[in-house]
py3Dmol code that shows the C-alpha trace and the ligand (Angstrom):
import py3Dmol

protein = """\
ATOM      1  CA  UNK A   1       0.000   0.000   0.000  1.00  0.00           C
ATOM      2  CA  UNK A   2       1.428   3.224  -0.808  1.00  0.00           C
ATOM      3  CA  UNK A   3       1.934   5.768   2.049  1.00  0.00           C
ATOM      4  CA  UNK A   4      -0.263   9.126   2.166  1.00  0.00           C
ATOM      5  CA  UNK A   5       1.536  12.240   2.373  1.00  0.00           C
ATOM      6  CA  UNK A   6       2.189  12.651   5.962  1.00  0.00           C
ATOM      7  CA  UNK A   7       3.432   9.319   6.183  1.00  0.00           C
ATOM      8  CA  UNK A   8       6.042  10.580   3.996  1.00  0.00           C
ATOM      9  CA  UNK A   9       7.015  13.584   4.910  1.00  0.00           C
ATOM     10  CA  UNK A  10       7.486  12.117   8.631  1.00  0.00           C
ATOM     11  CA  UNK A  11      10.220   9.343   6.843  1.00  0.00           C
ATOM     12  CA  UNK A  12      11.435  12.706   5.114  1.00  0.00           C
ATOM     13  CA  UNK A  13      14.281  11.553   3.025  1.00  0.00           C
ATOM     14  CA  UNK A  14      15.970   9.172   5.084  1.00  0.00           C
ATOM     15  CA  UNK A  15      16.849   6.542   2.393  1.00  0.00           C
ATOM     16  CA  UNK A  16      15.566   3.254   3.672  1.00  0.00           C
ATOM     17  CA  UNK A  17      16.266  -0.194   1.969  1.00  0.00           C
ATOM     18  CA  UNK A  18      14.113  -2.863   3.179  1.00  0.00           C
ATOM     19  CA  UNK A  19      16.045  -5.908   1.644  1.00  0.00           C
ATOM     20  CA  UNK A  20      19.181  -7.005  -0.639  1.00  0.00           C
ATOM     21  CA  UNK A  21      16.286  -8.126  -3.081  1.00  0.00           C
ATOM     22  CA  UNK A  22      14.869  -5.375  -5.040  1.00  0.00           C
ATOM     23  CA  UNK A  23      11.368  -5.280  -4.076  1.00  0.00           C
ATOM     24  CA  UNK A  24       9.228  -6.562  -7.097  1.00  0.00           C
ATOM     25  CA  UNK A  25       5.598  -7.673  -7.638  1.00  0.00           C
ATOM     26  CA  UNK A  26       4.878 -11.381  -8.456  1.00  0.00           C
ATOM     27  CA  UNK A  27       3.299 -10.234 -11.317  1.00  0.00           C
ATOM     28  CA  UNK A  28       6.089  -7.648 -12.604  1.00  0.00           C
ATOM     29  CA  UNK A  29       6.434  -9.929 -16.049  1.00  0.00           C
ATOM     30  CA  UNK A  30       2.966 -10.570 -17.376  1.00  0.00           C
ATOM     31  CA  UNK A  31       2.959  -7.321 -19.293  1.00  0.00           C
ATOM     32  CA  UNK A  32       5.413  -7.357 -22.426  1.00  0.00           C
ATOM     33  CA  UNK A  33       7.690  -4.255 -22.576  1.00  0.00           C
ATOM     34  CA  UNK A  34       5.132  -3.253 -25.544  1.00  0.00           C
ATOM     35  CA  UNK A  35       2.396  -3.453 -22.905  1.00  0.00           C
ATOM     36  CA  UNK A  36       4.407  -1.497 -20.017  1.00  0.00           C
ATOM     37  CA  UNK A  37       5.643   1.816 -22.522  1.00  0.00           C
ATOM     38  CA  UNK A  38       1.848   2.150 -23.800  1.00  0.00           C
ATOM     39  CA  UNK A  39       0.586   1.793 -19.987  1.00  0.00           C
ATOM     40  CA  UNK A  40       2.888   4.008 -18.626  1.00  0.00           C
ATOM     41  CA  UNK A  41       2.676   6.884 -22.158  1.00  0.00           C
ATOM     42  CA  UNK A  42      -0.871   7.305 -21.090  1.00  0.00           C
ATOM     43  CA  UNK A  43      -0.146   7.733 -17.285  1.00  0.00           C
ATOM     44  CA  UNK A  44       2.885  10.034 -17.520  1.00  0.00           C
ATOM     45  CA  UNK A  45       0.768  11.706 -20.248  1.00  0.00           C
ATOM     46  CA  UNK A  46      -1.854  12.346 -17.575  1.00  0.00           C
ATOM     47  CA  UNK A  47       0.965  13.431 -15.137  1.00  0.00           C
ATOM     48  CA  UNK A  48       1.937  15.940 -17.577  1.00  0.00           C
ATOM     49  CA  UNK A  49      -1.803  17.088 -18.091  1.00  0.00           C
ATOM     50  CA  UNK A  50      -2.347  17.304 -14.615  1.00  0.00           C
ATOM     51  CA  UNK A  51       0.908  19.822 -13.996  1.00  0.00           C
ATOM     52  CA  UNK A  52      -0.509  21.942 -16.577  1.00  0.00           C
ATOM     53  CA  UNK A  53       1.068  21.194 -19.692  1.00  0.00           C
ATOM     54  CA  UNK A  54      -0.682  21.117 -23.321  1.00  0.00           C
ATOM     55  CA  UNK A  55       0.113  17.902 -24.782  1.00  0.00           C
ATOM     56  CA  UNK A  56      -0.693  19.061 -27.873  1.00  0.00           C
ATOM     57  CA  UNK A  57       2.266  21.450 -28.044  1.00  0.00           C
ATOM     58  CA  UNK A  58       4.597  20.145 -30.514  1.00  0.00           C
ATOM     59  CA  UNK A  59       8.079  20.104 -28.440  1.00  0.00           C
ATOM     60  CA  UNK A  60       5.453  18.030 -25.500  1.00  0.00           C
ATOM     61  CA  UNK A  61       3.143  15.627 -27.652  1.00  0.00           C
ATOM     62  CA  UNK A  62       6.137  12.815 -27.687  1.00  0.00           C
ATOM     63  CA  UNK A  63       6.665  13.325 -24.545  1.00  0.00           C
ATOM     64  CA  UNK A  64       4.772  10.525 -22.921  1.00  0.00           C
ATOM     65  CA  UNK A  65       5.897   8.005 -25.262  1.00  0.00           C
ATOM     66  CA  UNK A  66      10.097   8.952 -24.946  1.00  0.00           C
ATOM     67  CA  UNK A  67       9.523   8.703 -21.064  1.00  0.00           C
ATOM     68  CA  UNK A  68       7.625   5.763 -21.169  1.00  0.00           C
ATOM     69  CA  UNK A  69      10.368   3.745 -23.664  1.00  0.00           C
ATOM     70  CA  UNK A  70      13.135   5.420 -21.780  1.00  0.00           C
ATOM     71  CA  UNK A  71      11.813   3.804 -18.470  1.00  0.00           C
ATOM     72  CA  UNK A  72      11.166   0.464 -19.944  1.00  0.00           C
ATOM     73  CA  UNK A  73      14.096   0.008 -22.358  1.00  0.00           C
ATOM     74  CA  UNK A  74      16.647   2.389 -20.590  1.00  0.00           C
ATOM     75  CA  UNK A  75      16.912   3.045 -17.016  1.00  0.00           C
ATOM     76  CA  UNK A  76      14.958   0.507 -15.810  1.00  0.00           C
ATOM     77  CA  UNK A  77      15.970  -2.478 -17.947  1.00  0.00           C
ATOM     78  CA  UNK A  78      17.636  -4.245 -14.908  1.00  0.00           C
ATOM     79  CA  UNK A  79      14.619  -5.230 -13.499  1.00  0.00           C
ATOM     80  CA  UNK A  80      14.296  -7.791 -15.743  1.00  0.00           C
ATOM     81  CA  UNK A  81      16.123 -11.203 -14.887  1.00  0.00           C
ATOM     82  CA  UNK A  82      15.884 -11.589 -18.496  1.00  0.00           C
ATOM     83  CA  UNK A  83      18.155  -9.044 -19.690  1.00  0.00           C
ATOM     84  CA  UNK A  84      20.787  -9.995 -17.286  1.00  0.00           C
ATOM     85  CA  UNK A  85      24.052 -10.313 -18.989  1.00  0.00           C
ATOM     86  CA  UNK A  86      25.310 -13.914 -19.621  1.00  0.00           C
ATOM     87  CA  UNK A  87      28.156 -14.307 -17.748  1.00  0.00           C
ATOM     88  CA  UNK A  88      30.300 -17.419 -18.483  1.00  0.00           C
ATOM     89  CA  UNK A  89      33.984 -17.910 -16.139  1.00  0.00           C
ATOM     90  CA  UNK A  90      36.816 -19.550 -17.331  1.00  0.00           C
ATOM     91  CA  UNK A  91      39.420 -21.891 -15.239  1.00  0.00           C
ATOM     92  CA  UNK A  92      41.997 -19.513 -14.332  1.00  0.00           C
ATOM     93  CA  UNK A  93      44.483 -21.124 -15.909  1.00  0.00           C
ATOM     94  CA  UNK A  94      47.389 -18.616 -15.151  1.00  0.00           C
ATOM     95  CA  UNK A  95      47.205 -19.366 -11.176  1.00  0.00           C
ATOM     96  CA  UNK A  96      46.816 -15.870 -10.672  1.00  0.00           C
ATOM     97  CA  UNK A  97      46.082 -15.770  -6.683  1.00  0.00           C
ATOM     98  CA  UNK A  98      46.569 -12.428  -5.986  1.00  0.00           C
ATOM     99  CA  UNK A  99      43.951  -9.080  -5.844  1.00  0.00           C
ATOM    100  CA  UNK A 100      42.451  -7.796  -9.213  1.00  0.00           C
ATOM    101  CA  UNK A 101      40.920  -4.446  -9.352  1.00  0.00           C
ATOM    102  CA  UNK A 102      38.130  -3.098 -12.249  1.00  0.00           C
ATOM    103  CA  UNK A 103      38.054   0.378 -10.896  1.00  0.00           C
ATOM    104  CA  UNK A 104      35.972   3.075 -12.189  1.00  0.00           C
ATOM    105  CA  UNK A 105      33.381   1.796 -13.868  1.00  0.00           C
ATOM    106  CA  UNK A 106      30.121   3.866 -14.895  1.00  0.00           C
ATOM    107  CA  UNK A 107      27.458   3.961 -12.346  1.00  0.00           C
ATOM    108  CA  UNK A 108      24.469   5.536 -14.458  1.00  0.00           C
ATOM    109  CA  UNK A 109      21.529   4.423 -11.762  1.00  0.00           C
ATOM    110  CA  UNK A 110      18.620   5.979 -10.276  1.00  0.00           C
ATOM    111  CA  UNK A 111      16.928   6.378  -6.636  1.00  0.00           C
ATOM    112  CA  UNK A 112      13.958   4.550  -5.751  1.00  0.00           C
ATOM    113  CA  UNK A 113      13.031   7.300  -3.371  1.00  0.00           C
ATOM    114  CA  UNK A 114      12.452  10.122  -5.833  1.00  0.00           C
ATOM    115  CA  UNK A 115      13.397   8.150  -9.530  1.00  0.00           C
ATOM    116  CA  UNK A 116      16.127  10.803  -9.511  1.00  0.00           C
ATOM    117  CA  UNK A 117      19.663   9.973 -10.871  1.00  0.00           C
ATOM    118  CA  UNK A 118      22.562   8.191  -9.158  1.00  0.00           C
ATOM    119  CA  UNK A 119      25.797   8.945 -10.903  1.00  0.00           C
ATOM    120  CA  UNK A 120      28.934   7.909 -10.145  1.00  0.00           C
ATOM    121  CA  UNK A 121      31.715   5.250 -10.146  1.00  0.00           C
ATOM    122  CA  UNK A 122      32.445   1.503  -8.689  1.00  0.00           C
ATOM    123  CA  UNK A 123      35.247  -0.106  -7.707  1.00  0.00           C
ATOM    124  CA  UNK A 124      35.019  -4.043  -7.763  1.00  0.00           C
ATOM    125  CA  UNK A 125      37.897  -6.346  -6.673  1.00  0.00           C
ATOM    126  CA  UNK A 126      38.653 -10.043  -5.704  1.00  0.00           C
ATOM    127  CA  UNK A 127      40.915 -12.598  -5.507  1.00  0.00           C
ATOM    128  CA  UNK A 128      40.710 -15.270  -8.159  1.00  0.00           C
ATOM    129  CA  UNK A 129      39.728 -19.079  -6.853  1.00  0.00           C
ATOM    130  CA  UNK A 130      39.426 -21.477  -9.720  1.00  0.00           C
ATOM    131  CA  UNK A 131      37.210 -19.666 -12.198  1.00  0.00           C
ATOM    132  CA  UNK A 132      37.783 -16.093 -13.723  1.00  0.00           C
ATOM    133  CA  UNK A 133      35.318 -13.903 -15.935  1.00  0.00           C
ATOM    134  CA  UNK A 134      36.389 -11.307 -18.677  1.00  0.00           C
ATOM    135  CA  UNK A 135      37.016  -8.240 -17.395  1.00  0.00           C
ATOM    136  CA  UNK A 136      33.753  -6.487 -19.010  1.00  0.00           C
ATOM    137  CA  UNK A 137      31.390  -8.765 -17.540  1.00  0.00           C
ATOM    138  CA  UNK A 138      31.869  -6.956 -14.494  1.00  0.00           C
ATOM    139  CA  UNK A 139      31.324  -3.688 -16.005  1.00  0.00           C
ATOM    140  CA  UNK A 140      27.690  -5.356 -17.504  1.00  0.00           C
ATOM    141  CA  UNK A 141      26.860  -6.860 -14.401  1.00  0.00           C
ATOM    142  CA  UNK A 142      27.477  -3.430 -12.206  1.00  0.00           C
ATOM    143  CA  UNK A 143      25.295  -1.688 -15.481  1.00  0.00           C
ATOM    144  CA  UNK A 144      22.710  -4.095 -15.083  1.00  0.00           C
ATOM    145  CA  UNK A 145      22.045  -3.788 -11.492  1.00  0.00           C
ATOM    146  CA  UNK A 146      22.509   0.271 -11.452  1.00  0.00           C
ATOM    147  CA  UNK A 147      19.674   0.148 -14.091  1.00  0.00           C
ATOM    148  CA  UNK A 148      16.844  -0.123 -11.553  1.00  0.00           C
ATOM    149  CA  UNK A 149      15.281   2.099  -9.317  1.00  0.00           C
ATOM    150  CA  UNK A 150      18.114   1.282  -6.600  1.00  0.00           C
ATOM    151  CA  UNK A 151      19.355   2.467  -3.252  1.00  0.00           C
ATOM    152  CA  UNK A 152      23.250   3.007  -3.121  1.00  0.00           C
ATOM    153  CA  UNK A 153      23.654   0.243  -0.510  1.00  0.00           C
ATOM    154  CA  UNK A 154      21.390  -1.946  -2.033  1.00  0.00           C
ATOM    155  CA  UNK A 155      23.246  -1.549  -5.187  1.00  0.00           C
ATOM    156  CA  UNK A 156      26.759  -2.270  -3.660  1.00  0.00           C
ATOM    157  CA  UNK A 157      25.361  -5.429  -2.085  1.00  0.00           C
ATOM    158  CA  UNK A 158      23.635  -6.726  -5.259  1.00  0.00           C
ATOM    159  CA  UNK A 159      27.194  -6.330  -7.018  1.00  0.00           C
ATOM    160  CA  UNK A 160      29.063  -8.389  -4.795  1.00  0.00           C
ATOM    161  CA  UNK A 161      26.645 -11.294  -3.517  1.00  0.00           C
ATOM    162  CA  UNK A 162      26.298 -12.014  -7.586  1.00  0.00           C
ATOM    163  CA  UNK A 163      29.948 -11.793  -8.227  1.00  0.00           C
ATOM    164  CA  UNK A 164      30.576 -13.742  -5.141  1.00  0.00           C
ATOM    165  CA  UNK A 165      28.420 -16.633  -7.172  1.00  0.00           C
ATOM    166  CA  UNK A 166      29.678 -16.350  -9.946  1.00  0.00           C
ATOM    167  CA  UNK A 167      33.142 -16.397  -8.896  1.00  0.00           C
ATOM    168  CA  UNK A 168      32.470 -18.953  -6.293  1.00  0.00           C
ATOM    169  CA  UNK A 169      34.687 -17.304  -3.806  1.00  0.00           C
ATOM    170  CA  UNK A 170      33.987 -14.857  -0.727  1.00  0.00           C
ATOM    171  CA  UNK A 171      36.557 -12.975  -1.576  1.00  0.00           C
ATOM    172  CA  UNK A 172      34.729  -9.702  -3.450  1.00  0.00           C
ATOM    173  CA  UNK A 173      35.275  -6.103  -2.548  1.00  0.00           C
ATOM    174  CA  UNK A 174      32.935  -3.862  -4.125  1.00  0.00           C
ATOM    175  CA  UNK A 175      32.988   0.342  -3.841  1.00  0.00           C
ATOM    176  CA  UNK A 176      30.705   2.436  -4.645  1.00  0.00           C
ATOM    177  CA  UNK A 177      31.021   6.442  -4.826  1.00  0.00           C
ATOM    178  CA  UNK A 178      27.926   8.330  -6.322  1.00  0.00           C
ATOM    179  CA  UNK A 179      26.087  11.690  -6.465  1.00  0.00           C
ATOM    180  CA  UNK A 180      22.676  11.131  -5.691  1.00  0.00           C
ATOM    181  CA  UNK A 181      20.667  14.482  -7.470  1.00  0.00           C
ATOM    182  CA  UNK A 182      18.327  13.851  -4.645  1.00  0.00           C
ATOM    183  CA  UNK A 183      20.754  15.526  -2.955  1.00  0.00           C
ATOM    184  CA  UNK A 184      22.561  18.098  -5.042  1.00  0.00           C
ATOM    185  CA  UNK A 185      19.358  19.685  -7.176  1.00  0.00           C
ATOM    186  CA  UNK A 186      16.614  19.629  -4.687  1.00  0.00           C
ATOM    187  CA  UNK A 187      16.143  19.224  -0.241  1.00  0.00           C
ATOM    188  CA  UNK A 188      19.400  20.195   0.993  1.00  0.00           C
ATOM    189  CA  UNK A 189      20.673  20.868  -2.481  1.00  0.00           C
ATOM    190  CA  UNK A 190      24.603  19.945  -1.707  1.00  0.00           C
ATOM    191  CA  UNK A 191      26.235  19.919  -5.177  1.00  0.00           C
ATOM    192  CA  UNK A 192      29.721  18.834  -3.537  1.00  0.00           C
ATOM    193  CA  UNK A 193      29.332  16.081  -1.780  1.00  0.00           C
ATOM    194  CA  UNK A 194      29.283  12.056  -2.498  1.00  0.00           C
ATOM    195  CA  UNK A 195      27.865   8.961  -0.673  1.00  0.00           C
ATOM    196  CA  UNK A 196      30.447   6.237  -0.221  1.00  0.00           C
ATOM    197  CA  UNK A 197      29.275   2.504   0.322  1.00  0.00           C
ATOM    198  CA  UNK A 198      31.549  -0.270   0.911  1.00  0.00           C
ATOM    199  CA  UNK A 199      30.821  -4.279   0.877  1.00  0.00           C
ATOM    200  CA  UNK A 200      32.910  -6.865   1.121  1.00  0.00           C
ATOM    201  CA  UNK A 201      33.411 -10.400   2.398  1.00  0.00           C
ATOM    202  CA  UNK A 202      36.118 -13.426   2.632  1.00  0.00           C
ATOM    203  CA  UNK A 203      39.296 -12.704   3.412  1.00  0.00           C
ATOM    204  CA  UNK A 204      38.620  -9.000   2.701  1.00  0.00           C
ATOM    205  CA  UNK A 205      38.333  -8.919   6.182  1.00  0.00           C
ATOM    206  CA  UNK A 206      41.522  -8.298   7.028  1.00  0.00           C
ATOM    207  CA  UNK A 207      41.963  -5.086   7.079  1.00  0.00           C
ATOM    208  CA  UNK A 208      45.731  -5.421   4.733  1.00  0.00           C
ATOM    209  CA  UNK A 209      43.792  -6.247   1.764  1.00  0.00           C
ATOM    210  CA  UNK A 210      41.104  -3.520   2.172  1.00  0.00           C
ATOM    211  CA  UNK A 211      44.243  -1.448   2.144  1.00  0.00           C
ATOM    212  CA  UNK A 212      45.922  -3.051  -0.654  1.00  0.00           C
ATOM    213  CA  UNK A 213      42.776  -2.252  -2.967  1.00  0.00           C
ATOM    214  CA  UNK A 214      42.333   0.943  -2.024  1.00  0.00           C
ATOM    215  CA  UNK A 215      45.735   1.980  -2.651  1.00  0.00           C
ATOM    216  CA  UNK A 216      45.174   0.510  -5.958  1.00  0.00           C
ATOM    217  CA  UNK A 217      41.967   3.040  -6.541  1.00  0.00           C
ATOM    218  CA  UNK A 218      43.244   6.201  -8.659  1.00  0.00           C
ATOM    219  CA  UNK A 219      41.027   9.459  -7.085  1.00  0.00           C
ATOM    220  CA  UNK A 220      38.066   9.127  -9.064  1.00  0.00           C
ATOM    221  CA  UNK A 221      35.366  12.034  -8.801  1.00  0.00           C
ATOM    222  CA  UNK A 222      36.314  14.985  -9.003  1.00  0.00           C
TER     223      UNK A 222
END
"""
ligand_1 = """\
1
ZN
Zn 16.511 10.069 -3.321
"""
view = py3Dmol.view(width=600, height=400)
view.addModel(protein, "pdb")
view.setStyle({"model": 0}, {"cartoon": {"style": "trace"}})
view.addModel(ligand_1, "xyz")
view.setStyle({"model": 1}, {"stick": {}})
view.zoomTo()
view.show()
């Protein structure tokens, strides 16, 4: 059940995650992505309507229908299990044992909290068991799960419990450092600052190797 206004204003923007899972109806499937951008053209249409604005302007008649494809086919395509990269591993046939960093990769994501835009960078390391995966199928995986509505934490979680299966080791390090426009163009409106989140597990415990990869990290927002 959706929360009336007060209810909301009381949680004010404290950015709550309720699970590792991202919340999502049994039914989210049933409608094709055909079904979903005509569904949601007519209700952002009536958004629109409702703020004022004369759909039959020129520049605003597509409107609807670019929001409601850019939802479905864009930002929000990693809801769907079925659009998750394919992710084979190979046997790491080198023996490398040691850390491997793919730093800086493009965090283009969004909050759930007010659908605005999450922008930033991740940092994913581990330490090679018997299987490896090609270097870009991180970079896919960490696109895949920014493209949802997301909370930062959530995301950094989501990252690292799937490469932790794939990999079939603990030993995943995953950080994230974003600009939440939540934050910078509206409420407090702080354009300088960044939300950090850090997850990690197996023998990144010990506190040397947390070192070792961060001394590996080149500064990465400016
Ligand atoms: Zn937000």
């Amino acid at each position: 059940m959706t929360k009336n206004a007060s209810q909301v204003e009381e949680l004010g923007d404290n950015h709550i995650a309720t699970s590792v899972e991202t919340p999502l109806r049994p039914d989210a499937f049933e409608h094709s992505d055909e079904e979903k951008i005509e569904n949601i053209q007519g209700l952002f249409g009536q958004i629109m309507e409702e703020l004022g604005l004369d759909l039959t302007d020129e520049s605003l008649s597509g409107t609807p229908y670019r929001f409601a494809k850019m939802y479905v086919k864009e930002l929000f395509y990693g809801l769907n299990p079925q659009k998750k990269p394919k992710i084979s591993t190979f046997p790491n046939t080198y023996g490398y044992k040691q850390l491997l960093v793919e730093q800086n990769i493009n965090i283009d994501s969004s909050c759930e909290h007010h659908f605005l835009p999450i922008v930033g960078k991740a940092h994913v390391g581990y330490i090679p068991k018997d299987r490896v995966v090609g270097l870009s199928k991180i970079n896919r995986l960490v696109d895949y799960y920014a493209h949802r509505p997301q909370v930062q934490e959530r995301l950094c979680l989501q990252i690292m419990k799937d490469l932790q299966k794939i990999l079939d080791t603990p030993d995943v390090i995953v950080l994230v450092e974003a600009k939440h426009l939540c934050v910078s163009s509206r409420g407090i409106k702080d354009k300088d600052s960044f939300t950090s989140t850090l997850e990690y597990g197996g023998c990144f415990s010990e506190e040397s190797l947390r070192k070792e990869f961060y001394d590996l990290l080149k500064p990465t927002l400016d």
